[in-house]
C-alpha positions as CSV (number, residue, x, y, z in Angstrom):
1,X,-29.6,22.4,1.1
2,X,-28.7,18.9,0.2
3,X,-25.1,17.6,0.1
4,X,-22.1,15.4,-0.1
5,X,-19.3,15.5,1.1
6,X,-16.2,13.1,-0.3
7,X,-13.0,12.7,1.9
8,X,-10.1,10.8,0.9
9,X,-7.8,9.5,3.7
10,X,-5.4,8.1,1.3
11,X,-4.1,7.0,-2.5
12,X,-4.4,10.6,-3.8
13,X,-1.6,11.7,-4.6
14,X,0.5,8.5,-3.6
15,X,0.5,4.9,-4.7
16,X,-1.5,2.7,-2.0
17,X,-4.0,3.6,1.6
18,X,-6.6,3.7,-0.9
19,X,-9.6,5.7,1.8
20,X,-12.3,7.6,0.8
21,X,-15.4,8.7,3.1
22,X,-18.4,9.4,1.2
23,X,-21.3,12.0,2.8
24,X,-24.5,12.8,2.7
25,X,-26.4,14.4,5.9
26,X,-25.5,12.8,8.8
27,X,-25.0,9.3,7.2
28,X,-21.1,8.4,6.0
29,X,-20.2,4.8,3.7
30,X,-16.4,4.6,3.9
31,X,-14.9,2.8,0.4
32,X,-12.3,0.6,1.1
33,X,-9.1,0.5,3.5
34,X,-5.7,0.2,2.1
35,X,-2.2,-0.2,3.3
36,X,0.7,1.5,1.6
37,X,4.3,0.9,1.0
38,X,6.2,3.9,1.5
39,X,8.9,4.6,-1.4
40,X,11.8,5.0,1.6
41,X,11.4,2.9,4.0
42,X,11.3,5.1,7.0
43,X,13.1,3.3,9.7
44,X,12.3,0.1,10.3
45,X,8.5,0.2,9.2
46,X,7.7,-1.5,5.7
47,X,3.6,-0.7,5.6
48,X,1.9,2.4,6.6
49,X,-2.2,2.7,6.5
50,X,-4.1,6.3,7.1
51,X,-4.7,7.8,9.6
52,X,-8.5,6.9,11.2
53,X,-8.4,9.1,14.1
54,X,-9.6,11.7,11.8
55,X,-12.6,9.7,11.9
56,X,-13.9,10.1,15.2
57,X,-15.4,13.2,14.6
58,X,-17.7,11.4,12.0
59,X,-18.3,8.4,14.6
60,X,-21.8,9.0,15.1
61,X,-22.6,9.6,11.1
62,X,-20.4,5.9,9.7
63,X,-22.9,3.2,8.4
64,X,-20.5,0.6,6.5
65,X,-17.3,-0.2,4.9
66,X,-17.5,-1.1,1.0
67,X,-14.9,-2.5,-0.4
68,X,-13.9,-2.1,-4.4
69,X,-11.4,-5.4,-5.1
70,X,-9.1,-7.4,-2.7
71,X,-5.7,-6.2,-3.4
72,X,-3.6,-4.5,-0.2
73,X,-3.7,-1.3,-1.4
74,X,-7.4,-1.6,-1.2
75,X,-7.9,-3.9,2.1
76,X,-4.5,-4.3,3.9
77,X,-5.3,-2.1,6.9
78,X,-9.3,-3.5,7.4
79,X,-8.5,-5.1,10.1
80,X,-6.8,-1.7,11.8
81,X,-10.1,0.6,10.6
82,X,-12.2,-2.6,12.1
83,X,-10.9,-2.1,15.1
84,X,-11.4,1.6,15.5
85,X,-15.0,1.4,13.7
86,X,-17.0,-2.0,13.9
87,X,-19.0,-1.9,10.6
88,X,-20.5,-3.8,8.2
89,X,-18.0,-4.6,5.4
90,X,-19.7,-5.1,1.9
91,X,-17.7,-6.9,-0.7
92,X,-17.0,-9.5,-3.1
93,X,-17.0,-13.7,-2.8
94,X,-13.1,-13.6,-3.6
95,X,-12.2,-9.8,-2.0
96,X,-14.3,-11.6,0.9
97,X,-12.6,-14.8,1.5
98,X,-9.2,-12.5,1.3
99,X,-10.9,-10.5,4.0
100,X,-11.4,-13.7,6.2
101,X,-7.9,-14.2,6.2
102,X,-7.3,-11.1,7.2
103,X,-9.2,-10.8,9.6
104,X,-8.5,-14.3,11.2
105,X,-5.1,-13.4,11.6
106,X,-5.7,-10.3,14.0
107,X,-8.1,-12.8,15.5
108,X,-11.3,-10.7,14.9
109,X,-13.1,-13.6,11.8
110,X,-16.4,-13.9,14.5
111,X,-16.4,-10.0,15.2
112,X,-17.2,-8.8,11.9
113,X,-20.4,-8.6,10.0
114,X,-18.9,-9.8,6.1
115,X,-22.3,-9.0,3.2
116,X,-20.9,-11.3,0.2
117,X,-22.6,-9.1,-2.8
118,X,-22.9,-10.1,-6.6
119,X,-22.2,-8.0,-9.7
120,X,-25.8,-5.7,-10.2
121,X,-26.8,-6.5,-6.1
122,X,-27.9,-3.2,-5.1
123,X,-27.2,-2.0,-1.0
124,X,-29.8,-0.1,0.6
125,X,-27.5,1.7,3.2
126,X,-29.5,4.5,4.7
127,X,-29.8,7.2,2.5
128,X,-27.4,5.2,0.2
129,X,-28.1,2.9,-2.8
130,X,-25.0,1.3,-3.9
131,X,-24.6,-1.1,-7.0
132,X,-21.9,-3.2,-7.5
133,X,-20.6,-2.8,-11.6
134,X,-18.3,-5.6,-12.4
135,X,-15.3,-3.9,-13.6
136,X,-12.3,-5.6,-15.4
137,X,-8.5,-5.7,-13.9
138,X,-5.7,-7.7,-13.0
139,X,-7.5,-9.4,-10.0
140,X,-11.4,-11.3,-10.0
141,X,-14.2,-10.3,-8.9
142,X,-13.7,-6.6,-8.5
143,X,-16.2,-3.4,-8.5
144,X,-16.8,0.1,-9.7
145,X,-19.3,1.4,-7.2
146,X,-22.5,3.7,-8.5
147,X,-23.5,5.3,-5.1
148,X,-27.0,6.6,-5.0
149,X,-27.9,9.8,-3.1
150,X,-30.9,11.8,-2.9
151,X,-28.4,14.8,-4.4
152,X,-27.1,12.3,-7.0
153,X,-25.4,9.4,-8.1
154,X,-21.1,8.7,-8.0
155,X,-19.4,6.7,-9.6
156,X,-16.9,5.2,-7.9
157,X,-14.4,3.3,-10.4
158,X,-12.0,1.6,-8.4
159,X,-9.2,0.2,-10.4
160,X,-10.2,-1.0,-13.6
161,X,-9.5,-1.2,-17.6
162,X,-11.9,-1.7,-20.2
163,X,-10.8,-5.7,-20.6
164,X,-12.8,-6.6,-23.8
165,X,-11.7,-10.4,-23.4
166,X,-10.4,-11.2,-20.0
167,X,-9.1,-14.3,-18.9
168,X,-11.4,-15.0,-16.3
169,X,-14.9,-13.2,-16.1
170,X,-16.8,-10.8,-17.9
171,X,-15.9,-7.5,-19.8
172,X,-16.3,-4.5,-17.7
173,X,-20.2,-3.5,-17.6
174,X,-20.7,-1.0,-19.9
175,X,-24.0,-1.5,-20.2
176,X,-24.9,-0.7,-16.5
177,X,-22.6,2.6,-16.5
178,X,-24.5,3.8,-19.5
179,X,-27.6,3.0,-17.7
180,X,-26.7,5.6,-14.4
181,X,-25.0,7.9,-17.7
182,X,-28.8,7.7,-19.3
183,X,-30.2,9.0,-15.7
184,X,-27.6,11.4,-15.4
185,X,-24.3,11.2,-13.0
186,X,-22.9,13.8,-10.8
187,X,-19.5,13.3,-10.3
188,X,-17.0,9.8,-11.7
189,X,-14.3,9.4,-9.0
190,X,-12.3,7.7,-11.7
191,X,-9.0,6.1,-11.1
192,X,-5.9,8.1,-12.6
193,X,-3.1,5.1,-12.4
194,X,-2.3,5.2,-16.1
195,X,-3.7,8.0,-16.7
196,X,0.3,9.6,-18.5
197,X,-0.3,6.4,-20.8
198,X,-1.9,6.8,-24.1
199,X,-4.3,4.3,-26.1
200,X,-6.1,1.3,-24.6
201,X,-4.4,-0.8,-22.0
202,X,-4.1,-4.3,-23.5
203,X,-6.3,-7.4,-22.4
204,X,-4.7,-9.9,-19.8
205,X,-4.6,-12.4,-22.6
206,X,-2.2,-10.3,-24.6
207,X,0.6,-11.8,-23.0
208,X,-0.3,-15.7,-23.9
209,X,1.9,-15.2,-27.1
210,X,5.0,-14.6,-25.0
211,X,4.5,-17.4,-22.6
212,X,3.8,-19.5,-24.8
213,X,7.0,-19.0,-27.0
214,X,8.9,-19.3,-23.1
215,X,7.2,-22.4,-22.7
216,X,8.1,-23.9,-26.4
217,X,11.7,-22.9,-25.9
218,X,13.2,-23.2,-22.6
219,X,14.4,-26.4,-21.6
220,X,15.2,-25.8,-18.5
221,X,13.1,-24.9,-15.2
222,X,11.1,-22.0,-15.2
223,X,10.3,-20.0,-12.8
224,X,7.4,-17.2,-12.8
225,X,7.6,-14.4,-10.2
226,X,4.2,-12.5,-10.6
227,X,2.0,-10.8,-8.2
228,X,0.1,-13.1,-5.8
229,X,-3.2,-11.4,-6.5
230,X,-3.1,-11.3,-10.3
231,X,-5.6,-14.8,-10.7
232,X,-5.6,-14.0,-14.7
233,X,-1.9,-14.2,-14.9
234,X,-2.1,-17.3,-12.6
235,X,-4.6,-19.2,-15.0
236,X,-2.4,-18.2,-18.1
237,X,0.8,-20.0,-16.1
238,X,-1.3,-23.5,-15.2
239,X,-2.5,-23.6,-18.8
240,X,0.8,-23.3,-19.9
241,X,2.1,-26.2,-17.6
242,X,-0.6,-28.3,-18.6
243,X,-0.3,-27.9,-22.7
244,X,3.6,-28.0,-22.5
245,X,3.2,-30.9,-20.1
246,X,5.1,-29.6,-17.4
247,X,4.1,-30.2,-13.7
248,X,4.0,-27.1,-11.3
249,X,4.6,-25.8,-7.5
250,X,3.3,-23.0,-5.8
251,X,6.1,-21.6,-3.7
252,X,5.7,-18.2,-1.1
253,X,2.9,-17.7,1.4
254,X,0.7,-15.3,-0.2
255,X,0.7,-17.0,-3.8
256,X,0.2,-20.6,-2.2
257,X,-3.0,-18.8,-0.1
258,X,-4.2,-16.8,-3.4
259,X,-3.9,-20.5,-5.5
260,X,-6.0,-22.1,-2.5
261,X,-8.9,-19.6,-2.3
262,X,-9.2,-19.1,-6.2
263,X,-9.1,-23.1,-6.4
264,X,-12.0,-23.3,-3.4
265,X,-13.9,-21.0,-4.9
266,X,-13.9,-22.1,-8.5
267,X,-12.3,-18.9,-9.9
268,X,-8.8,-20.7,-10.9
269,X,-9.5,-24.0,-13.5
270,X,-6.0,-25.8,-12.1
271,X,-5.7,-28.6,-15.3
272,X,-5.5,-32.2,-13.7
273,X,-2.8,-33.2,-12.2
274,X,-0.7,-30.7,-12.4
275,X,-0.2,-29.1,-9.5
276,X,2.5,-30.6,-7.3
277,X,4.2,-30.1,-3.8
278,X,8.1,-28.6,-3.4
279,X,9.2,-32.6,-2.6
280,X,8.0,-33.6,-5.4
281,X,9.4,-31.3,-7.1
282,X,12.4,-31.8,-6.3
283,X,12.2,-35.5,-8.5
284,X,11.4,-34.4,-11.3
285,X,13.9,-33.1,-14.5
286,X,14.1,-29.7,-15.1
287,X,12.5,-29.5,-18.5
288,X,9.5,-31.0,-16.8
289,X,8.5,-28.5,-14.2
290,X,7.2,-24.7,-13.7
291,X,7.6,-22.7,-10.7
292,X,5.2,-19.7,-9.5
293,X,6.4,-18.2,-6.7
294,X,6.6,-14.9,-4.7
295,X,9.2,-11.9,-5.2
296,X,8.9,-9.9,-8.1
297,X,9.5,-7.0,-6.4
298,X,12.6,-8.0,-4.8
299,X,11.4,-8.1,-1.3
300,X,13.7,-9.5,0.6
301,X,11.7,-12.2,2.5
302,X,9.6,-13.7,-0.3
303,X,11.1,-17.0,-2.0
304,X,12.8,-15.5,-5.1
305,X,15.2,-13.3,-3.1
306,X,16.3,-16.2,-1.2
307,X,16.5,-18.8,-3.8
308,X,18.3,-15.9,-5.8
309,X,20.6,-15.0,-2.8
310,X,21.0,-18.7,-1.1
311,X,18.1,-20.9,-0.8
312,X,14.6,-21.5,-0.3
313,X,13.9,-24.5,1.8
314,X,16.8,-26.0,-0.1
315,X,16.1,-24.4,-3.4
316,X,18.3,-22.4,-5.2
317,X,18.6,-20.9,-9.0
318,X,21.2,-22.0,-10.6
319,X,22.7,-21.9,-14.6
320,X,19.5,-23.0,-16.9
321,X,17.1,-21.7,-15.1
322,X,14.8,-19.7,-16.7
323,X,12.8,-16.3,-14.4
324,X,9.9,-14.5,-15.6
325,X,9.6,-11.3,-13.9
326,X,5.7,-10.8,-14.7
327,X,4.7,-7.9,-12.8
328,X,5.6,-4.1,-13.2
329,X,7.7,-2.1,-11.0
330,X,6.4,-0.7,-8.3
331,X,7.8,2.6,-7.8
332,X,10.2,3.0,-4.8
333,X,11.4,-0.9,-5.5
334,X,13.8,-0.3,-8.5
335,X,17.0,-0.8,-6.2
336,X,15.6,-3.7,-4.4
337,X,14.2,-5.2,-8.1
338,X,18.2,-4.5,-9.5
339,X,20.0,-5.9,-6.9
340,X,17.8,-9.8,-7.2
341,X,18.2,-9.4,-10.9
342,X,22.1,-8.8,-10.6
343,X,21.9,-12.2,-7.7
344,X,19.7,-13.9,-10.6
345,X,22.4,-13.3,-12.9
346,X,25.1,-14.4,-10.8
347,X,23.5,-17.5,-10.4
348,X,23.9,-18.3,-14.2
349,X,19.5,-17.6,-14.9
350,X,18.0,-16.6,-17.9
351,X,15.8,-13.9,-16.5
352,X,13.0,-12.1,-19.0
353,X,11.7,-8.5,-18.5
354,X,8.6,-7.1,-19.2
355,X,11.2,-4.9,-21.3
356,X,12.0,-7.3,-23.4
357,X,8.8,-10.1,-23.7
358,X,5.0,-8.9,-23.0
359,X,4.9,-10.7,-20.5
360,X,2.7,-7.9,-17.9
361,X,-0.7,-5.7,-18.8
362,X,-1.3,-3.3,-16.5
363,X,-4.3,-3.3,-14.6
364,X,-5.1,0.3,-14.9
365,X,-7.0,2.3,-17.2
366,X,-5.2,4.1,-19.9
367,X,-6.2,7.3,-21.8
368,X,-8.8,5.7,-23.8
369,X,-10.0,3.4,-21.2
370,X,-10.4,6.8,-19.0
371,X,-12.2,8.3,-22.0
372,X,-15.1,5.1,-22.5
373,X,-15.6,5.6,-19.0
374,X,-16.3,9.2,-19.2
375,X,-17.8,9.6,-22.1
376,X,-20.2,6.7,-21.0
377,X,-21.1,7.8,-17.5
378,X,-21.3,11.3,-18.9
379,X,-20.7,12.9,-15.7
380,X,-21.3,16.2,-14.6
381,X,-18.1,16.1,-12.7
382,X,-14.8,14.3,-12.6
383,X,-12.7,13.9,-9.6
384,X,-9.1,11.9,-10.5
385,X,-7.9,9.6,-7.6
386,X,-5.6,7.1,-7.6
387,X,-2.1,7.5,-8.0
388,X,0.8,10.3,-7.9
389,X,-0.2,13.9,-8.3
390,X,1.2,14.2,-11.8
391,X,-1.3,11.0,-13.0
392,X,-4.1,12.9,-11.2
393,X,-3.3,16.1,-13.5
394,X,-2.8,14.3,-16.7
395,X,-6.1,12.8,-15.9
396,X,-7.4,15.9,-16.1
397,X,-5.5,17.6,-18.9
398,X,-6.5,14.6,-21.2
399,X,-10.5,14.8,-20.2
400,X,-10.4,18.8,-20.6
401,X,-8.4,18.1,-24.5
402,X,-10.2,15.2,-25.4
403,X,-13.9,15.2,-24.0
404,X,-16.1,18.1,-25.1
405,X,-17.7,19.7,-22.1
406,X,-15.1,19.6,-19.6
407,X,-12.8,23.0,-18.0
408,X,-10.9,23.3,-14.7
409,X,-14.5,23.7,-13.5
410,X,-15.5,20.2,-13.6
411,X,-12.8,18.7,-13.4
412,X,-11.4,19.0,-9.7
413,X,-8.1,17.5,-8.3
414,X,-8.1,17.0,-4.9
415,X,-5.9,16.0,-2.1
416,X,-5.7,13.8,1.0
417,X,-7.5,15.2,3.7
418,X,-9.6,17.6,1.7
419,X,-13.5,17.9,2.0
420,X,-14.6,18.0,-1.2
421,X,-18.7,19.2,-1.3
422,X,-21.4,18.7,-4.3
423,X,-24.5,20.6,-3.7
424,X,-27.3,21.8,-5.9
425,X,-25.4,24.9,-7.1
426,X,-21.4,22.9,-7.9
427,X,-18.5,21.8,-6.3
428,X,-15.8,22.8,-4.4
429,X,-13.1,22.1,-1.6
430,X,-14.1,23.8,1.8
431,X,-11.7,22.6,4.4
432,X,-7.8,20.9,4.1
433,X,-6.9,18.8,6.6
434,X,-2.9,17.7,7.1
435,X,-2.9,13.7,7.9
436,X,-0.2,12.0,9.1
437,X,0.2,8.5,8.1
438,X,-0.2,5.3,10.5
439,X,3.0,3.1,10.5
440,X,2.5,-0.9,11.3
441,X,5.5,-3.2,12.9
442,X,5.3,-6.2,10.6
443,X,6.2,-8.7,13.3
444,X,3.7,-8.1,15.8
445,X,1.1,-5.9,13.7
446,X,1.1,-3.4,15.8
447,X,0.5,0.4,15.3
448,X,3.7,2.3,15.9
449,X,3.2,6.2,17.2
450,X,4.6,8.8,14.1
451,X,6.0,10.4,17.2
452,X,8.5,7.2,17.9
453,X,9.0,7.1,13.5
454,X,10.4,10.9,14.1
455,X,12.3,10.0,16.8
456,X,14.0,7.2,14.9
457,X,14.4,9.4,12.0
458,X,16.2,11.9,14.7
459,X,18.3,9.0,15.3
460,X,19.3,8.3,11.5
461,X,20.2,11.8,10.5
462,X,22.8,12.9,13.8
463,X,22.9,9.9,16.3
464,X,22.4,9.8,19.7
465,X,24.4,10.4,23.4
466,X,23.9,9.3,26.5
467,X,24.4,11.6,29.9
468,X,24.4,10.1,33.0
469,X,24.1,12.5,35.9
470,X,24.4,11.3,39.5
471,X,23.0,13.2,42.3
472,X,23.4,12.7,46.2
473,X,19.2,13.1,46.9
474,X,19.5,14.0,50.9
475,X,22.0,17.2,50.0
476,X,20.5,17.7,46.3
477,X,24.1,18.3,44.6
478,X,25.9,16.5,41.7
479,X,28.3,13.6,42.9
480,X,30.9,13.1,40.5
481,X,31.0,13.9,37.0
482,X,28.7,13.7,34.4
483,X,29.3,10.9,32.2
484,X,28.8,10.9,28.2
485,X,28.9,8.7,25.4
486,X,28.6,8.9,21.9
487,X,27.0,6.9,19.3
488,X,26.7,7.5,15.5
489,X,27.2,11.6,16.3
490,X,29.4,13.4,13.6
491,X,31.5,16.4,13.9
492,X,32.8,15.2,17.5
493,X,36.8,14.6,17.9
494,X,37.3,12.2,21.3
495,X,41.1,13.1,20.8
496,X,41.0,16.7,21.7
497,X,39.3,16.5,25.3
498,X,35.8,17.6,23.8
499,X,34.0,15.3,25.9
500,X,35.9,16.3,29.4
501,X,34.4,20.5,27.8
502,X,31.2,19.1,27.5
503,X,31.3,17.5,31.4
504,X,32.3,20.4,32.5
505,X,29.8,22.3,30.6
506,X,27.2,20.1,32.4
507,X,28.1,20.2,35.8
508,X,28.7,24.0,35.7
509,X,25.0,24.5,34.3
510,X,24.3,21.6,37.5
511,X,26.6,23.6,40.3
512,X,24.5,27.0,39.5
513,X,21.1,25.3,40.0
514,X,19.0,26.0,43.7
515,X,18.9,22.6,45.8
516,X,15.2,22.8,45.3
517,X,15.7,22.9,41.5
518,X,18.1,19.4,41.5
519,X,15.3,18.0,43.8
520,X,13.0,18.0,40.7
521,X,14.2,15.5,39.1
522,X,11.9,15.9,35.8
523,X,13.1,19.3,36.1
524,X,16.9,18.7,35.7
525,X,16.9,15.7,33.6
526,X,15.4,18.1,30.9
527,X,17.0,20.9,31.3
528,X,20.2,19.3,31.4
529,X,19.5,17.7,28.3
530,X,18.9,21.1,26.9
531,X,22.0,22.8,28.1
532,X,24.4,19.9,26.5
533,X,21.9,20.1,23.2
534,X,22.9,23.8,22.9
535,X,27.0,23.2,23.9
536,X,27.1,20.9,21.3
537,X,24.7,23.0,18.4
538,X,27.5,25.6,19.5
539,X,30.7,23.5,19.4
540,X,29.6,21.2,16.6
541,X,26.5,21.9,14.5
542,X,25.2,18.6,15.2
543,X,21.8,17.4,17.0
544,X,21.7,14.2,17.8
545,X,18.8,12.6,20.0
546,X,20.2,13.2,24.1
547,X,18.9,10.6,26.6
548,X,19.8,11.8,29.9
549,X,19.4,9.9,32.9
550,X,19.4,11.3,36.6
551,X,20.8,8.8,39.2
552,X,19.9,9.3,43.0
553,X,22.8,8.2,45.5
C-alpha cells in the first residue's frame, strides 16, 4: 500500500529547530534545519539544534535537504545536519548566499552541493516533485513547498502571511496554491505561529506611517534595533534616511552581513549616498544621522546592549537619542529585553515600543491568513506545525469553527518525534519517539553531549565535593585520611565537625574493603563515591555532583 510518512525533529511544539522528514517508500526529502534558543538558558549553552542521530536509521532512504526561507530557526544548524548527512541542499538565491556563509564558517563552502531554485522551479527528487510557491513574510525570497508524491501532494507552508503589498517582492502565490487545491491536496502542514491572533496580519508597509512620523519629529539620533533578517524593515529604514535626509550606519555583525548580501544581490535598493561607515559617523550632527544596528532582543553581545550598558567601539546612547525597538519579543527574552530598556533609560533615550508606535508586523499568519490558505489549498488534511503546543491547538480549533468540512479527524496535532502516516485509507500517528535536543558551544561550534548539559545542571541545583583518597598500592590500604571539600553544597555546617563524620565515614567503608577490592581502582573510586553520596542524602538531603579521586603512594 502506498505511503508517507512525516517526521518532525523539531519546532512543534516549541519556537525554533524547525525539522521535518518527509516519506514515501524508501526515498526521504528532509525540509529545512533550524537552531533553537532555549527559553532558560541551560547552563552555559545559548543554541540547541535536534537531534540527527535519529536519522541514521533512515540513512540509506535521505535524497536532499530543502530549505523553506533563511532565518536560523529554519537553517542555523545546516552545517551540523551537513556534516552527519552530505546532501543536496535546495533553496533560494538570498536563503542560499546566507547558507554560504554558513557554511564557510565551519569550513565546509566546497563540500556541499547548493541547487539555487526560482519561485514555480519544480525539483524532480526521486519519487518527489517539489515546487517552490513564493510565499510572503518578514524575510525575501522565501517558500511554501507543494511536494508531489505518487500518494499525493503536501503542502508545506513554511512561515508565511498573506502580504497583499509587500515591501519587496510579490504577494504570496495564490494562484499556484489554488492550482494544487484544483488537483486536489492531501494534507497542508501549515504554520501555527499566530495562529491565537485573530483577523489578517498587517502588510510590512503598515508600519511606514510610524516611521515616518519618528523621522519628522526626532531631532536627535536615531537608532533602529530590528531583526537582522527582516530585509522589508531594512528597506523601509534606508528610505526613510534618504527622504528625511539623514545619512546611515550599519552597526552589529549579522545586520552589516544581511545589508551586504541583500545589497549584492539586488534585493535591498540602498538610496545614493547614504550609507556611511561608524567614523564617519562619528562627524556628523545628531539630527543628521540613523543607526540600524543589532540587539533587539537584549542579547548581551550584540551592539545595543553594549552601547546601552558602556560602549560600542566608542559609542554610547546618551540623553536625545532616540531607539526603535522594531521587532517582537521573542518569548524567553522579556528579562533580558527589560533590563537594556531600563540601561536605555538610564542613559537619558527616548526608546519607542511596538506597544506604543506600529512600528513591527509579524511575519506569521493570522487566523484569516490561516483560513485563505486552507480554504484555497482545500486540503484533505491539516497538520499545524510551528510554534507552542497551545498555537498548534488553536490552529485547529479555529479551522474545525470556521472551515466547513473539518473534525478532530482531519485535523491532527502532532509532536516531535512522532511518525505521522497518510495512506489510501487516512491518517494517523503509529510510533512516538522521545528526542533529546543537541546543545552547541558558541565559541568553538561544537556539539556538547546532553550527558555533560545534565551534569552541569547537577552542578546548578546541589554543588559539588571533592574526595581525595590516598592509597599505599604495594599493601592496598588507605594512607591517611580522606580529604573533602565543598563547593556550592547547601545544608552542610563546617562548624560542627561534619566534615571530620563524613572522613570517618569514608575510611570505615575503605578499612572493611578486601586488599583485592582497593586494588581495583575503578572499583573503589565508585564505590566510594557512592558510600559518601548516601552519608550525606542521610545527614543532609542534599546531592551534589561527587568527584572522587584515588591517589596511589
Amino acid at each position: 500500500m502506498k505511503k508517507i510518512e512525516v517526521i518532525p525533529l523539531g519546532g512543534i511544539g516549541e519556537f525554533g529547530m524547525n525539522c521535518m522528514g518527509i516519506r514515501y517508500d524508501d526515498e526521504m526529502i528532509v525540509v529545512d534545519a533550524g537552531m533553537g534558543f532555549p527559553e532558560e538558558t541551560p547552563y552555559g549553552v545559548d543554541i540547541s539544534i535536534p537531534n540527527f542521530d535519529f536519522l541514521d536509521d533512515y540513512r540509506d532512504n535521505l535524497t536532499a535537504l530543502v530549505l523553506t526561507h533563511g532565518h536560523e530557526d529554519h537553517i542555523g544548524a545546516l552545517p551540523y545536519f551537513l556534516k552527519k548527512f552530505n546532501l543536496p541542499v535546495y533553496t533560494s538565491r538570498f536563503t542560499m548566499a546566507l547558507a554560504e556563509k554558513k557554511l564557510d564558517e565551519h569550513k565546509m563552502l566546497g563540500d556541499v552541493l547548493l541547487h539555487r531554485v526560482e519561485p514555480n522551479d519544480i525539483a524532480e527528487i526521486g519519487n518527489f516533485k517539489v515546487e517552490f510557491i513564493h510565499a510572503s513574510h518578514s524575510l525575501v525570497d522565501c517558500f511554501s513547498l507543494a511536494i508531489k508524491t505518487p500518494l499525493g501532494t503536501l503542502i508545506h507552508t513554511g512561515d508565511y502571511k498573506i502580504d497583499d503589498t509587500p515591501v519587496i517582492g510579490k504577494p504570496y502565490d495564490l494562484k499556484t496554491l489554488a492550482k494544487y487545491g484544483d488537483e486536489g491536496v492531501l494534507a497542508v502542514l501549515g504554520d501555527s505561529t499566530n495562529a491565537t491572533v485573530e483577523g489578517r496580519t498587517p502588510s510590512e508597509k503598515a508600519v511606514i506611517p510610524a516611521f515616518e512620523e519618528i523621522f519628522e519629529q526626532t531631532h536627535g539620533r536615531i537608532i533602529v534595533s530590528t531583526f537582522s533578517s527582516s530585509i522589508h524593515r531594512l528597506q523601509i529604514v534606508f528610505d526613510m534616511a534618504y527622504e528625511f535626509g539623514r545619512k546611515l550606519c550599519v552597526l552589529g555583525r549579522s545586520m552589516q552581513k544581511n545589508v551586504e548580501i541583500a545589497d549584492e544581490l539586488g534585493i535591498l535598493r540602498i538610496p545614493p549616498d547614504t550609507l556611511v561607515d561608524l567614523g564617519t559617523s562619528r562627524q556628523l550632527a545628531d539630527e543628521d544621522i540613523v543607526y540600524i544596528i543589532t540587539g533587539s532582543q537584549g542579547e548581551n553581545r550584540a551592539a545595543l546592549w553594549n552601547m546601552a550598558a558602556s560602549s560600542y567601539k566608542g559609542l554610547e546612547i546618551k540623553k536625545g537619542d532616540t531607539v526603535v525597538l522594531s521587532a517582537r519579543i521573542i518569548p524567553g527574552n522579556e528579562k533580558n529585553i527589560s533590563r537594556l530598556i531600563g540601561n536605555l533609560y538610564k542613559r537619558g533615550a527616548n526608546i519607542i515600543e511596538e506597544r506604543r508606535r506600529l512600528i513591527h508586523v509579524s511575519g506569521h499568519a493570522s487566523q484569516e491568513d490561516i483560513k485563505i490558505m486552507v480554504e484555497t489549498a482545500r486540503p484533505k488534511f491539516v497538520v499545524p506545525i510551528h510554534g507552542e503546543y497551545r498555537m498548534l491547538f488553536r490552529h485547529k480549533e479555529f479551522i474545525k469553527n470556521h472551515i466547513e468540512g473539518y473534525t478532530d479527524e482531519n485535523v491532527i496535532l502532532i509532536e516531535n518525534g512522532d511518525v505521522l502516516e497518510f495512506d489510501e485509507i487516512g491518517a494517523r500517528v503509529i510510533e512516538k519517539h522521545e528526542l533529546n535536543r543537541t546543545f552547541i558551544d558558541e565559541e568553538s561550534l561544537g556539539e556538547i553531549e546532553y550527558d555533560i548539559i545534565r551534569e552541569r545542571k547537577k552542578l546548578a541545583y546541589g554543588g559539588a565535593i571533592s574526595l581525595v583518597v590516598k592509597i599505599d598500592k604495594t599493601k592496598n590500604q588507605l594512607v591517611g585520611e580522606p580529604q573533602i571539600s565543598y563547593q556550592g553544597v547547601a545544608g552542610i555546617d563546617l562548624s560542627n565537625g561534619f566534615t571530620e563524620e563524613a572522613r570517618k565515614s569514608v575510611a570505615a567503608a575503605i578499612m572493611a574493603m578486601t586488599p583485592q577490592e582497593i586494588a581495583d581502582k575503578h572499583w573503589l573510586q565508585e564505590n566510594v563515591r557512592i558510600h559518601l553520596k548516601r552519608f550525606l542524602q542521610k545527614e543532609t538531603g542534599t546531592k551534589p555532583v561527587i568527584v572522587t579521586t584515588i591517589v596511589e603512594v
